[in-house]
N, C-alpha and C positions, 0 to 999 in steps of 0.2 A: 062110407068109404073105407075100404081097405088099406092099414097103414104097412108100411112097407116093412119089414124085418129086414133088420141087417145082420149080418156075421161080425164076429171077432174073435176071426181064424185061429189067431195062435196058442188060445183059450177053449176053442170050439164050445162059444155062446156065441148067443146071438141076442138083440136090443130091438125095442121100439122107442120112438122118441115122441112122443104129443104133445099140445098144448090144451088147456082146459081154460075157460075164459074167466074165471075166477076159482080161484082155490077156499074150500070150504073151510072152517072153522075145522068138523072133525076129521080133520084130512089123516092123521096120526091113526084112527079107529080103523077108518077104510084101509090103508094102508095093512095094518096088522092081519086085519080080515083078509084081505085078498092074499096075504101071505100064508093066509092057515091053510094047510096040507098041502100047500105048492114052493119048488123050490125057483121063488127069483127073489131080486131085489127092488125094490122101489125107492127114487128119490128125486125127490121135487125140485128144481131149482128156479131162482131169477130169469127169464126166456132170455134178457138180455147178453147172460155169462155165457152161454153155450152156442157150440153148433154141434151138429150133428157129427161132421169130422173128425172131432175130438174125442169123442164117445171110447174108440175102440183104446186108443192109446191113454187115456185117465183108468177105462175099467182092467188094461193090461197091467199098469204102474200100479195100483190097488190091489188085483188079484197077487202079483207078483210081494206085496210088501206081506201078503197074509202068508203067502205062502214060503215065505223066508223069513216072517217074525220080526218084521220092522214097521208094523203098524202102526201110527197112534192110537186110534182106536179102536172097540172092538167089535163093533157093528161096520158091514162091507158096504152099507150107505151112506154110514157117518163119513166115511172116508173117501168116498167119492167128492163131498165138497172140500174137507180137508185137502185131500188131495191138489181139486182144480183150486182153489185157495193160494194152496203154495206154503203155509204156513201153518205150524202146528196148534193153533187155536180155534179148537170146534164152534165156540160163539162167536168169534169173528168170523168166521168163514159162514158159517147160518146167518147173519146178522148181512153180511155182503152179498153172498151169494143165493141165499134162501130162498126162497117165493113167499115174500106177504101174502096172509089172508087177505080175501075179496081182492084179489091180484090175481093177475093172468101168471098160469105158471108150467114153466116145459115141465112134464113125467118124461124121467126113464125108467123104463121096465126091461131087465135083464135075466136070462135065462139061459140053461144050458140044452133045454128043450124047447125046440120051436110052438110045438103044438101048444105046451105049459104054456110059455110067453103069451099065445093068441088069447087062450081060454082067460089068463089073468087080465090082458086088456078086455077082453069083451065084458067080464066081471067088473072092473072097474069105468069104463061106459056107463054099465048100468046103474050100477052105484053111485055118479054122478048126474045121469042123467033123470035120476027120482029125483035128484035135487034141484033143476031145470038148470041144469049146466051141462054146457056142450064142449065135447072134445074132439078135437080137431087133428090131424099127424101135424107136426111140427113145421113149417118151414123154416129153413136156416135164413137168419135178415143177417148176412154178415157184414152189413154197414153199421147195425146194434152191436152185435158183436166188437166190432173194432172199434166202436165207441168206449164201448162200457171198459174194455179191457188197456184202452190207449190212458183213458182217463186213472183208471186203477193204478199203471204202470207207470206211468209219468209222474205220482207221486214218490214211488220205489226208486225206479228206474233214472230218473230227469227224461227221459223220453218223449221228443213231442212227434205228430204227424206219423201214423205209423200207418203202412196201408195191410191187408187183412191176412195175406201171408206171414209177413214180419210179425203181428202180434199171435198169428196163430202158431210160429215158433216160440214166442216167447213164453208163452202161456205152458205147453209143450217143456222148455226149460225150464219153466217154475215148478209144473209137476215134477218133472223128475227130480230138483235139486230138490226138494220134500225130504227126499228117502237117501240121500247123501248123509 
């Protein structure tokens, strides 16, 4: 199955989003590899923290801190979760938002060329697929979603009952006050 390529226009890149039904031990190897002589970025997260929606305005607030020097970190994956995180600590933002091994985990794959983007997915398919692991395009469960995120924010926030709007603003706020 063909996964769909999205844009993010303001950027002119474009992302796919998939789920892999467990994520391998040498996920870091693969990752490196599929990055050698191709320019995207890969980064694995929790399938629960994400949707797809979100995608374009995390990799805009990210691209936007490299590019003005307010980055925490110095890898533009690191700071993808950093980012969705909201808080400036890379082990807690990996530890929350991460994808455990032998865990289901969303890949984003982003690029500024479509064709790159494809060839890196179909690279990484196969790369998992020796490993009898199957990767699947993403569906967004934003009833996960606003779980995962009600539950996170409600300890910050006091926040109870949030439906998927309101926390996909919120989330949206948390990224951006990041770089405040």
């Amino acid at each position: 199955m063909l996964e769909p390529v999205r844009s993010i226009d303001p950027l002119g890149m474009c992302f796919i989003l998939l789920l892999v039904n467990s994520l391998p031990e040498e996920w870091i190897s693969i990752a490196a590899e599929l990055k050698k002589n191709r320019r995207v970025f890969i980064q694995f997260f929790n399938p629960a923290c994400i949707v797809s929606e979100l995608i374009p305005f995390l990799a805009y607030n990210v691209h936007q801190a490299f590019k003005h020097g307010y980055n925490v970190l110095r890898g533009f994956e690191q700071e993808l979760l950093v980012a969705l995180y909201g808080k400036r600590s890379f082990q807690e933002a990996l530890s929350t938002l991460g994808a455990p091994i032998s865990r289901q985990a969303a890949i984003l794959v982003i690029s500024e060329d479509a064709a790159v983007l494809k060839e890196a997915v179909a690279a990484l398919k196969e790369e998992f697929s020796k490993r009898g692991l199957s990767v699947k395009p993403f569906r967004d469960d934003k009833q996960l979603f606003t779980s995962f995120w009600s539950s996170l924010l409600s300890k910050d926030l006091n926040v109870e009952a949030l439906d998927y709007s309101s926390v996909l603003e919120l989330v949206k706020e948390r990224i951006a006050l990041l770089y405040v």
